[in-house]
C-alpha positions, -999 to 999 in steps of 0.1 A, spaced: 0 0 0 17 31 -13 -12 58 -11 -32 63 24 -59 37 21 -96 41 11 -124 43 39 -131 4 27 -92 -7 30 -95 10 67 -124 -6 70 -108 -42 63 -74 -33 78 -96 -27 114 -118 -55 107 -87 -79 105 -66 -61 133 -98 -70 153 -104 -111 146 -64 -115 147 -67 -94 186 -97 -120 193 -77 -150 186 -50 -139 207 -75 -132 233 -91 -166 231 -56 -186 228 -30 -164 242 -43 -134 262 -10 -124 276 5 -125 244 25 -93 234 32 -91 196 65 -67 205 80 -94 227 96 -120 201 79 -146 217 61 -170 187 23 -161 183 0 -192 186 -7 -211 153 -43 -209 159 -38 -167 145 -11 -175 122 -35 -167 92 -54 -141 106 -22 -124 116 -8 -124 77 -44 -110 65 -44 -83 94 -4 -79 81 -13 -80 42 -48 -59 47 -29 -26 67 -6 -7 59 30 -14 80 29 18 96 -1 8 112 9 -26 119 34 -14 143 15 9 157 -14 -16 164 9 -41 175 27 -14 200 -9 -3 214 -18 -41 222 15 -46 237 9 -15 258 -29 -25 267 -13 -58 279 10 -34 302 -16 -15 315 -39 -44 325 -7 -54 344 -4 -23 361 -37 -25 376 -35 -57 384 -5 -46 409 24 -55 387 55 -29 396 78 -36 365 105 -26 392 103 -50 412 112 -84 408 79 -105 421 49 -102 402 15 -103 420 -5 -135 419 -36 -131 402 
């Protein structure tokens, strides 16, 4: 995608951002797309159509706002990144 996308191609970019997010929900709710860490194989495919359907810009930016989400759910839960324990949940 070279020119900013139409209101459709935004409309299937979001709509594939959002099933690929459900999966991860449903199989892997702590899974942070920033981390490395291998996604599970159930969202392999949705992941290349939200990857394929939005423009890379976005991508990372989507990917950095779920990662930060994930953070934030942390931090209410009583998670002190500078501390070494982490609250049981």
């Amino acid at each position: 995608m070279s020119d900013f996308p139409t209101k459709n191609e935004r409309t299937i970019c979001w709509s594939n951002k959002d099933r690929y997010w459900e999966c991860l929900d449903k199989h892997a709710p702590t899974h942070s797309t920033t981390s490395g860490e291998a996604e599970p194989s159930a969202c392999a495919e949705l992941r290349k159509a939200f990857e394929k359907s939005c423009p890379n810009q976005w991508v990372k930016h989507f990917d950095r706002k779920r990662s930060y989400e994930l953070f934030k759910r942390r931090m209410e839960g009583g998670y002190d990144p500078l501390e070494k324990k982490t609250p049981k949940s």
